[in-house]
C-alpha positions in Angstrom: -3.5 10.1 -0.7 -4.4 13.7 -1.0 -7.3 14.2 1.6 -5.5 17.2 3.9 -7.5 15.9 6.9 -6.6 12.0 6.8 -3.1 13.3 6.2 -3.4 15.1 9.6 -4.8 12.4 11.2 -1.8 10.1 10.8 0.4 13.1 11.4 -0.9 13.2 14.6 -1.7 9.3 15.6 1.7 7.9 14.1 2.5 6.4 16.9 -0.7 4.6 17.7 -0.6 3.5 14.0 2.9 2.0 14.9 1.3 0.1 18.0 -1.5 -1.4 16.0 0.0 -2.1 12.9 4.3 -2.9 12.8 4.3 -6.3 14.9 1.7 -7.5 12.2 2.9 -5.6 9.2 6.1 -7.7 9.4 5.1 -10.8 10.4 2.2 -11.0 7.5 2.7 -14.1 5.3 1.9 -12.0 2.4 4.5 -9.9 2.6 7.0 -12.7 2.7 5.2 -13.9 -0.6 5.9 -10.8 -1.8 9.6 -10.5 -1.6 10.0 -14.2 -2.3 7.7 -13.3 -5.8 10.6 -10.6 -6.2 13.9 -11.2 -8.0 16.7 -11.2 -5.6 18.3 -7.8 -5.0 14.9 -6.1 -6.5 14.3 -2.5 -6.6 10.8 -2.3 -4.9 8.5 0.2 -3.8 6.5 0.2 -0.7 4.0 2.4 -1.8 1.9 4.3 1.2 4.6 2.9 3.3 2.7 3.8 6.9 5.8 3.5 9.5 7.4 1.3 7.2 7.5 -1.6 8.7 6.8 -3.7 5.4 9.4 -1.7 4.1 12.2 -3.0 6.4 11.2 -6.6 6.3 11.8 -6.1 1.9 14.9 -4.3 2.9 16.3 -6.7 5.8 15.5 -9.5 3.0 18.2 -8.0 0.7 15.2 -5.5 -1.7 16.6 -2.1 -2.7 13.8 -0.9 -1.4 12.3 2.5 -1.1 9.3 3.9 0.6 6.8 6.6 0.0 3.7 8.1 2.3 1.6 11.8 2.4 2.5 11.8 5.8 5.6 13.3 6.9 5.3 12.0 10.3 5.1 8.2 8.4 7.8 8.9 6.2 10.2 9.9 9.5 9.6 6.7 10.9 9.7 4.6 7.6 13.2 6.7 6.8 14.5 5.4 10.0 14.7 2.2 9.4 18.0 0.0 8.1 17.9 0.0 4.1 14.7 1.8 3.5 15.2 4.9 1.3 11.8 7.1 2.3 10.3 10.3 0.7 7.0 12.1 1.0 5.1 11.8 -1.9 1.0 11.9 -2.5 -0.2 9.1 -5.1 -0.8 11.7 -7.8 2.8 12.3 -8.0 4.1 8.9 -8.7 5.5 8.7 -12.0 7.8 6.1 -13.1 8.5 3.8 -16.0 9.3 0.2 -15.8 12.2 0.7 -13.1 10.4 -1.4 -10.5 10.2 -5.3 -9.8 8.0 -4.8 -6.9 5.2 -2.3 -5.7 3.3 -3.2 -2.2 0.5 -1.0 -1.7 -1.2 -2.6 1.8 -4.2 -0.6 2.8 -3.1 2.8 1.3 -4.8 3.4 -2.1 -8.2 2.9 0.0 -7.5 6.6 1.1 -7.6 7.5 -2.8 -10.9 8.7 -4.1 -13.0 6.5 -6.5 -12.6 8.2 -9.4 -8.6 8.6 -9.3 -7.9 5.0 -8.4 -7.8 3.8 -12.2 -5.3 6.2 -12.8 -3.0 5.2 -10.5 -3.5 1.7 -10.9 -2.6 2.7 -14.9 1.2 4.3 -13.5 1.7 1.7 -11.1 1.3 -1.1 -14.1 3.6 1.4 -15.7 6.4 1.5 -13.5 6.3 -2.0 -13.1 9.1 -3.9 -15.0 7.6 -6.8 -17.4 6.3 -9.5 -14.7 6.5 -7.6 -11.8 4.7 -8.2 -8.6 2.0 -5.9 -7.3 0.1 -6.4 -4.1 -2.7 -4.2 -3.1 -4.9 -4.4 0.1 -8.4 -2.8 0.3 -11.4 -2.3 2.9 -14.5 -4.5 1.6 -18.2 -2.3 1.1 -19.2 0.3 -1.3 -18.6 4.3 -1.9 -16.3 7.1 -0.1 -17.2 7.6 3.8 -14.8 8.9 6.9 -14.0 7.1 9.4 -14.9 7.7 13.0 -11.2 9.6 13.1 -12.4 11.8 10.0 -10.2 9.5 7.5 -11.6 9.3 3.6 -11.7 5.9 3.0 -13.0 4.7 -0.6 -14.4 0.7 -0.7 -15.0 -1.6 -3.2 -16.5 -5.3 -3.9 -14.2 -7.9 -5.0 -15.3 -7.9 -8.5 -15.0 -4.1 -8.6 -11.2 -4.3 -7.5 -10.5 -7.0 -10.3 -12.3 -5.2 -13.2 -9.9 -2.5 -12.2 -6.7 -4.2 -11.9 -7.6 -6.2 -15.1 -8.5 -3.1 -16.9 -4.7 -1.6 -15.7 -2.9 -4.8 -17.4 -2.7 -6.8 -14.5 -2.6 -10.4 -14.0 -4.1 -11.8 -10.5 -2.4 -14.8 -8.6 -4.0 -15.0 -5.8 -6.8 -12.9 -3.4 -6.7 -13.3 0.3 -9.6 -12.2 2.7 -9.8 -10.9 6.3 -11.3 -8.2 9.1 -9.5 -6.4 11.8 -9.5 -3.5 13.8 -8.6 -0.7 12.4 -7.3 2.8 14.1 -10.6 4.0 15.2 -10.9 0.5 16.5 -13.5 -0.3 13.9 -13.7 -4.1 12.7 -14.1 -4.5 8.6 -13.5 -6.8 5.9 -11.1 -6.6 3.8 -9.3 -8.0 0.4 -5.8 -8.0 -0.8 -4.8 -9.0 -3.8 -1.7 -10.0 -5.6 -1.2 -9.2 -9.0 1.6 -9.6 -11.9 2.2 -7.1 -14.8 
């Protein structure tokens, strides 16, 4: 994420994202598919970590786990928690080479613009170690729009989202799809996808 205004907005609403989102972020059955698809005592990255409640859950389940969000407010709160090792960090910035087993990416790369996204799909297959686990989570619809808060949210079909991950080297598992509320209280549909390198 590199839009200055959505990285305001949770700045400023980090604490309403917590009440929406941490109870559910840790409970999701995905995520525990996640760390079980991980090796144990995997290095992982929770990438876009929010508050970093995913990030604990991989932690308290024995991940060296580290967490990385725009936000500095986000990263404060992720940082905080037991075992997770946070910094700020945009997407752009990532850069590392086969050191991971695990990269969860839940609802964050939908604040990257269209045109970046297969270029950070490309270092995220990168960093991955042969056979890693990626799992990415998107908003369902077409083009870039902000939200009612002023977030820059970029959308895509399902067959978009696999063209891209295929075209990056991955390998899909499994897709899973939903709606919810988001933080302008907005209900949409959504995919997430799990993925191996």
């Amino acid at each position: 994420m590199s839009d200055p205004r959505t990285i305001r907005i949770y700045d400023d609403r980090a604490a309403d994202y917590a009440a929406l989102t941490d109870a559910h972020n840790a409970a999701d059955p995905r995520l525990a598919a996640f760390i079980a698809a991980c090796p144990k005592g995997g290095r992982v990255l929770d990438l876009g970590c929010g508050t970093g409640a995913a990030a604990a859950e991989m932690a308290r389940a024995g991940l060296r786990t580290e967490a990385t969000d725009a936000s500095a407010e986000m990263v404060a709160r992720a940082g905080a928690r037991p075992g997770v090792i946070a910094r700020q960090e945009s997407f752009a910035a990532f850069d590392a080479e086969a050191t991971l087993d695990g990269i969860w990416a839940a609802f964050s790369l939908l604040h990257a613009p269209r045109a970046e996204l297969p270029r950070y799909l490309a270092a995220i297959r990168r960093a991955l170690k042969p056979g890693g686990v990626f799992f990415i989570a998107m908003k369902l619809g077409s083009g870039e729009a902000r939200d009612r808060l002023g977030r820059l949210y970029s959308y895509y079909t399902a067959d978009e989202l696999d063209a891209l991950l295929r075209a990056a080297g991955f390998t899909i598992t499994d897709r899973t799809f939903g709606s919810g509320p988001g933080l302008d209280g907005t209900v949409s549909e959504w995919i997430s996808v799990a993925a191996r390198a």
